[in-house]
MIMIZA-804436 format. One line per field, with one value per residue (C-alpha): residue number from 1; x, y, z. Coordinates in Angstrom, 1 decimal. Each point is the difference from the previous one (the first is absolute). Example, Ala and Ser with C-alpha at 12.3 -4.5 7.8 and 13.67 -1.06 7.14 Angstrom:
i c(1_2)
xx c(12.3_1.4)
yy c(-4.5_3.4)
zz c(7.8_-0.7)
***
This chain:
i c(1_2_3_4_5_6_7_8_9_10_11_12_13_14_15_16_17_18_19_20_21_22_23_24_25_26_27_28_29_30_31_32_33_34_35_36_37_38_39_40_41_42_43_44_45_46_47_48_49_50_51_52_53_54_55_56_57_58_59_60_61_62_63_64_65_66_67_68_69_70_71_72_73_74_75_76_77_78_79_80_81_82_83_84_85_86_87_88_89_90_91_92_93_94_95_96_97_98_99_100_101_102_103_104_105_106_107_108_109_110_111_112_113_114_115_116_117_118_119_120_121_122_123_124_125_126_127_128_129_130_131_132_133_134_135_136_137_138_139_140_141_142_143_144_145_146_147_148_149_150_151_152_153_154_155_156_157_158_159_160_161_162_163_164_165_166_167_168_169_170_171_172_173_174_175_176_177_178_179_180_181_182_183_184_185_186_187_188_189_190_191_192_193_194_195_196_197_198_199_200_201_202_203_204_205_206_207_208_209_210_211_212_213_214_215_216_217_218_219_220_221_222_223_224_225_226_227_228_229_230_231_232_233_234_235_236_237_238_239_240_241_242_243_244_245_246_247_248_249_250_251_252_253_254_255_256_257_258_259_260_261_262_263_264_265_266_267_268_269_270_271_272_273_274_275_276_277_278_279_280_281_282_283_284_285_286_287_288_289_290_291_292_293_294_295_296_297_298_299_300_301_302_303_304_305_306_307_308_309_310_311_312_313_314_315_316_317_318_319_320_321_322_323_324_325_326_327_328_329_330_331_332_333_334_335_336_337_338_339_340_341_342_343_344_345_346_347_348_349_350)
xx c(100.8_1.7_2.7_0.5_3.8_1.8_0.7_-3.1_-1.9_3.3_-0.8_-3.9_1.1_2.2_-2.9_-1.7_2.1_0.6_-3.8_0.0_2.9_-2.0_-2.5_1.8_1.8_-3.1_-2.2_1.9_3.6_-1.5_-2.5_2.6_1.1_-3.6_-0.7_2.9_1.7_3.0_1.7_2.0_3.5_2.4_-1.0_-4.0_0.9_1.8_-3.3_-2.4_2.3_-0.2_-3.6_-0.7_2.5_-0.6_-3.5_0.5_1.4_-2.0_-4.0_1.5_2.1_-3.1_-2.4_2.7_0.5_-4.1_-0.2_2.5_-1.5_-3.5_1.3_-1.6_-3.4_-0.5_1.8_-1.5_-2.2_-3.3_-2.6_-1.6_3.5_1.7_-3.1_-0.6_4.1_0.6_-3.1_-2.4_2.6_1.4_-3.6_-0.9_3.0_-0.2_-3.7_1.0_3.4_-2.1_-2.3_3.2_1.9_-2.9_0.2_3.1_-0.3_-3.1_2.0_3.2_-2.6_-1.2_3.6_0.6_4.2_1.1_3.2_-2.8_0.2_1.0_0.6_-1.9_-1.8_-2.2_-1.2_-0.7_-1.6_-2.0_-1.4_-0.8_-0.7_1.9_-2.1_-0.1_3.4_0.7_-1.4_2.1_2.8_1.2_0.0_2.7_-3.4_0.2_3.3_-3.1_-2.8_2.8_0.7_-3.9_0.1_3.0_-0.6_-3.3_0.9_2.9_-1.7_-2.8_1.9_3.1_0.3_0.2_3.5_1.4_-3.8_0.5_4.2_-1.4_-2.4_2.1_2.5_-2.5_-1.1_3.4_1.0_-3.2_0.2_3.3_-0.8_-2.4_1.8_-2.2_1.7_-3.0_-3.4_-0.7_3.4_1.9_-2.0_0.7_3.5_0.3_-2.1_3.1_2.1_-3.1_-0.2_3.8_-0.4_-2.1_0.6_3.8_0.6_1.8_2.3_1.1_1.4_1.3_1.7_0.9_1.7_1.6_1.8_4.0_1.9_0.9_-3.2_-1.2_3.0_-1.3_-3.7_1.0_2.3_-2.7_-2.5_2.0_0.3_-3.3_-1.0_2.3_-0.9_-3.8_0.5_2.9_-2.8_-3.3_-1.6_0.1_-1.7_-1.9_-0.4_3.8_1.0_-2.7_1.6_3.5_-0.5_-1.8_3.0_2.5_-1.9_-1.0_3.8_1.2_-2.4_1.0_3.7_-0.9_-1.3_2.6_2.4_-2.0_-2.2_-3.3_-1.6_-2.3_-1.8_-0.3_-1.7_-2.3_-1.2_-0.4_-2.2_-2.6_-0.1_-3.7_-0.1_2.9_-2.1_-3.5_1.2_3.4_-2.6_-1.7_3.5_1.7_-3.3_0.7_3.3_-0.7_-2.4_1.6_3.6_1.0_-1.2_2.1_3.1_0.3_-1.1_3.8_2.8_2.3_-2.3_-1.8_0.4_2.5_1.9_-1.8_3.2_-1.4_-3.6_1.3_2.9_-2.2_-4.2_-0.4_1.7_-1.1_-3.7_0.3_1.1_-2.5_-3.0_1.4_0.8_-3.3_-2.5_1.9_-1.2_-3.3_-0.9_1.5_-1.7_-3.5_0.4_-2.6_-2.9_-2.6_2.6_1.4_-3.1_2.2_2.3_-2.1_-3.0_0.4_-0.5_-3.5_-0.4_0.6_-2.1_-3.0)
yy c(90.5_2.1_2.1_3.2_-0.6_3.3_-0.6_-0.7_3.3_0.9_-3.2_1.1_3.4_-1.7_-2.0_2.6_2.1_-2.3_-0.3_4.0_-0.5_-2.8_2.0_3.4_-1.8_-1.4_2.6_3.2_-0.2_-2.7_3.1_1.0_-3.1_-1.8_3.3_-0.2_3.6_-1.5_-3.4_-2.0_0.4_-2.2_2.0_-0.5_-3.4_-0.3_1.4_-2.1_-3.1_1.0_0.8_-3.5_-2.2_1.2_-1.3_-3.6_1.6_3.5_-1.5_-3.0_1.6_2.4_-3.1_-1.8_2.6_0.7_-3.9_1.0_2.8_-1.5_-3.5_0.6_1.6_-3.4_-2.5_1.4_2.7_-0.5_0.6_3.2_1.6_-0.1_0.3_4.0_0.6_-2.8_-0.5_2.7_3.1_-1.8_-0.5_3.6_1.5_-2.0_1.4_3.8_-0.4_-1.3_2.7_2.0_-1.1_-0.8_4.2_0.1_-2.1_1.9_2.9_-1.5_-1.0_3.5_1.4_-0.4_0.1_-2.2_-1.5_-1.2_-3.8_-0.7_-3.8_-3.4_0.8_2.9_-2.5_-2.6_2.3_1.7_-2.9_-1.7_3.2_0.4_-1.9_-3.3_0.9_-0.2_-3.1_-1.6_1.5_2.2_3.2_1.3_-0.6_-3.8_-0.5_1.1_-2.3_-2.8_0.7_-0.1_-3.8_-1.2_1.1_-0.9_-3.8_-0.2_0.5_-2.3_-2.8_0.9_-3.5_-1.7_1.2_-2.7_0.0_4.0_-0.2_-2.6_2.5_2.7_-2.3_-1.1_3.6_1.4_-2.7_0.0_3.8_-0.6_-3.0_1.8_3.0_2.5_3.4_2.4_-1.5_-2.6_-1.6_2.7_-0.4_-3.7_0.4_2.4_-2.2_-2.5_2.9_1.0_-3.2_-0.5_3.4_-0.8_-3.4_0.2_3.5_0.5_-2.9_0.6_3.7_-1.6_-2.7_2.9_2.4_-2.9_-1.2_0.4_0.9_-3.3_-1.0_3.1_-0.4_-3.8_0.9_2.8_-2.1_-2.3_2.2_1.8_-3.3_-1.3_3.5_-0.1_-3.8_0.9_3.5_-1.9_-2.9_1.9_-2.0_3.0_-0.5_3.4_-1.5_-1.2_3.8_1.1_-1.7_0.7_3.7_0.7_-2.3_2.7_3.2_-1.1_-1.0_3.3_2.1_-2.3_0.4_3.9_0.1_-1.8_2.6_2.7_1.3_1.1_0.8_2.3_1.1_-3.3_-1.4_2.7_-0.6_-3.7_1.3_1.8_-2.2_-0.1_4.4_-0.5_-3.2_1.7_3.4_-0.4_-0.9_2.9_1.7_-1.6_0.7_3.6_0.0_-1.9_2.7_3.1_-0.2_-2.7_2.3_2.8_-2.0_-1.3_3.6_0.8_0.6_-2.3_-3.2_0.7_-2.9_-2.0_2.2_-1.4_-1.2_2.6_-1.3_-3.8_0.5_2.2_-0.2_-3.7_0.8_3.6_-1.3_-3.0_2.3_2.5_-2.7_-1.9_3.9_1.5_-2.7_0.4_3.6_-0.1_-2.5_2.0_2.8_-2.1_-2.1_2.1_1.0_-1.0_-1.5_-2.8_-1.7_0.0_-2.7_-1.5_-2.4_0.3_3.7_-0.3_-3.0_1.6_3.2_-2.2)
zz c(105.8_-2.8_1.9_-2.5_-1.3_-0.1_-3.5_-1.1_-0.7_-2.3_-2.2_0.1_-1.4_-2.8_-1.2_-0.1_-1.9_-2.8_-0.1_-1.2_-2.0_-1.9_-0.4_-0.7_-3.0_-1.1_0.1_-0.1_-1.6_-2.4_-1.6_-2.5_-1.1_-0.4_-2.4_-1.8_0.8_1.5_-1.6_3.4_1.0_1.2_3.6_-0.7_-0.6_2.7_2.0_-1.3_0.7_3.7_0.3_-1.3_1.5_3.2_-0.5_2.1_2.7_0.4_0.9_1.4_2.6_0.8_0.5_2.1_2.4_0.2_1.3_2.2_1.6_0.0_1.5_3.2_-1.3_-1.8_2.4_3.3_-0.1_-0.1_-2.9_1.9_1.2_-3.8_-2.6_0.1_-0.2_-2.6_-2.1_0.7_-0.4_-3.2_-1.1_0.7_-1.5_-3.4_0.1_0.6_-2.4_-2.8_-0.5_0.3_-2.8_-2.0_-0.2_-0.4_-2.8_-1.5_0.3_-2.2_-2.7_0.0_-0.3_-4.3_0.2_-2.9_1.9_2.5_-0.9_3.7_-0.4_-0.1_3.1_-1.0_-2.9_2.0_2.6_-3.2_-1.3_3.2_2.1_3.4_2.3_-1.9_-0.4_3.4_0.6_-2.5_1.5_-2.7_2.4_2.3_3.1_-1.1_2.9_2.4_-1.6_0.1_3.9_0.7_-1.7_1.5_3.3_0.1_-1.7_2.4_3.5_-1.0_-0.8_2.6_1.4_-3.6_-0.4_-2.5_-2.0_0.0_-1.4_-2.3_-1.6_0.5_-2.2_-2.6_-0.7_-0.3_-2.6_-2.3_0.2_-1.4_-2.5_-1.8_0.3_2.0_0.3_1.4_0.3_3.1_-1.3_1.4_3.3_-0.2_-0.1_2.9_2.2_0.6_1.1_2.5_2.2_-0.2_2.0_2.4_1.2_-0.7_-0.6_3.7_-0.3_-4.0_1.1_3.3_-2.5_-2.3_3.1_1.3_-3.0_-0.1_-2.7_-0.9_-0.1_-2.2_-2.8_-0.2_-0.3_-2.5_-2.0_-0.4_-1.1_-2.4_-1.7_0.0_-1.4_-3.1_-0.4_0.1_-2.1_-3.1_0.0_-0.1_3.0_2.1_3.4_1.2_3.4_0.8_-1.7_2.5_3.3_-1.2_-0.4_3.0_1.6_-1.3_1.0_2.9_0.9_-1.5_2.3_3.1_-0.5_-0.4_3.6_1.6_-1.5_1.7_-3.0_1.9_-3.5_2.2_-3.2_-1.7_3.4_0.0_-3.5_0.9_3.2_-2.6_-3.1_-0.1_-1.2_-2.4_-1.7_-0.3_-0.6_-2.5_-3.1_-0.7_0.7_-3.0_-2.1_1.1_-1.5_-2.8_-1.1_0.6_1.6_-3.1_-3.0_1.7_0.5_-3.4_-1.7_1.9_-2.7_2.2_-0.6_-3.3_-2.6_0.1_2.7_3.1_2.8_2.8_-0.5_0.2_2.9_2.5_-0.9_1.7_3.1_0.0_-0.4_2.4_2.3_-0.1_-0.2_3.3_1.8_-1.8_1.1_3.8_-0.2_-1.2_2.6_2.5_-1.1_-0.7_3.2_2.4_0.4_-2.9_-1.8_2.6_-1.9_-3.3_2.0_3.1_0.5_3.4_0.2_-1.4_2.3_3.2_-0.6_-1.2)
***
């Protein structure tokens, strides 16, 4: 049903990517600046305007390509052949992550550093504690919680495909009318970007690769102005900015491929998302707590003084979160600890 594009593991790993870079802005580099012990650059600012404008593109393209990939497991397969790999290991691995980062959590609070104001999150997730939080979808597990949902939602009502886009549609725009952001709203939005991937997902990156460059130049002019029109008016449309940047990335890694770029590396980060999701967390946390403090003790970014820390730290921490959380689920992925990551191992030795 869903032939695997050659491309398509390299877009996986993108998405993925920016989803640590989101996060390694939010909760890492952002330490300094939330405490006051660095004031923002034009290069911070620059930073920040990435992490955040890449926001309707970065989930989006993630929940797209997951409809994509799961066409077939809600289209065709039946309820007993998909539930363990699409429900049940999701289930079990929210379950097992939870108690996880509710340590590592406990362990932050227990670490007095007085930069450690590590964002809006840890707020939220302190009032609200992380499993409620969670279920609101104000933790980096809620992309998993969503999946269970959408999935589940999605193969039930399979044959209703105009009732389901209609839903999917009503979601996305009263998330964006009252202006969700995290929450359900978030969820909401994302669940558009879902079906379109599994009922249409195969023929919008067929459409996409067959495009010629005529066609692209018109469909980026267009955009370009709709974009300025929406942005100079303030009736900016999350969903169209949504479509269009997927449109472009998704073109850009295309045209990449045809010019012979295997992105070998990319591909294999896209293969193994599910490690780099659960695991890159507790990774930033790390840094935030002791790698942070060091770097800004450093004579070359103290006060005002800060260009290495702003140039290098969020690549140099994306990096090592995506690389890191690679490794330790190499490392973890045997044994005793398969159960860290798999339902199905404790379902085929009970």
């Amino acid at each position: 049903m869903t032939e695997r594009l050659k491309w398509i593991d390299a877009l996986k790993g993108i998405s993925i990517i920016l989803v640590v870079y989101f996060h390694v802005i939010l909760m890492g580099y952002n330490v300094p600046f939330e405490s006051g012990i660095f004031n923002k650059t034009i290069f911070d600012r620059v930073n920040f305007f990435i992490a955040y404008n890449l926001v309707p593109l970065r989930m989006p393209l993630f929940f797209l390509i997951s409809g994509f990939l799961a066409s077939k497991s809600v289209l065709v397969k039946s309820w007993g052949q998909t539930f363990h790999s699409k429900i049940g290991v999701n289930i079990y691995i929210i379950a097992i992550w939870l108690v996880i980062l509710n340590i590592s959590f406990l362990l932050i609070n227990e670490r007095s550093i007085d930069i450690l104001t590590i964002a809006k999150l840890y707020n939220t997730i302190e009032r609200e504690g992380i499993t409620r939080a969670v279920s609101l979808g104000r933790s980096t597990l809620w992309y998993l919680y969503a999946l269970v949902i959408f999935f589940t939602v999605t193969k039930i009502f399979r044959n209703k495909v105009l009732p389901l886009l209609a839903l999917a549609l009503l979601l996305n725009t009263v998330s964006l009318i009252e202006g969700w952001k995290y929450d359900l709203g978030h969820m909401s939005f994302c669940y558009l970007f879902f079906v379109g991937g599994v009922f249409w997902g195969k023929l919008i990156f067929r459409k996409i690769e067959a495009l010629r460059w005529r066609d692209n130049l018109f469909i980026f002019t267009v955009g370009i102005v709709i974009l300025l029109i929406t942005k100079f008016t303030d009736l900016r449309y999350k969903t169209f900015e949504s479509i269009f940047s997927i449109y472009i990335v998704t073109l850009f890694v295309i045209n990449l491929f045809s010019f012979g770029f295997k992105f070998r590396v990319l591909s294999y980060i896209g293969r193994n998302t599910l490690p780099i999701y659960i695991i890159h967390r507790p990774i930033i946390e790390f840094s935030a707590i002791f790698i942070v403090p060091w770097i800004i003790s450093l004579p070359t970014v103290s006060g005002r003084e800060h260009v290495v820390y702003s140039l290098f730290f969020p690549i140099i921490l994306t990096l090592m979160c995506t690389f890191f959380a690679l490794f330790i689920w190499k490392m973890t992925n045997k044994s005793i600890g398969k159960y860290l990551y798999s339902y199905e191992t404790v379902k085929n030795q009970a």
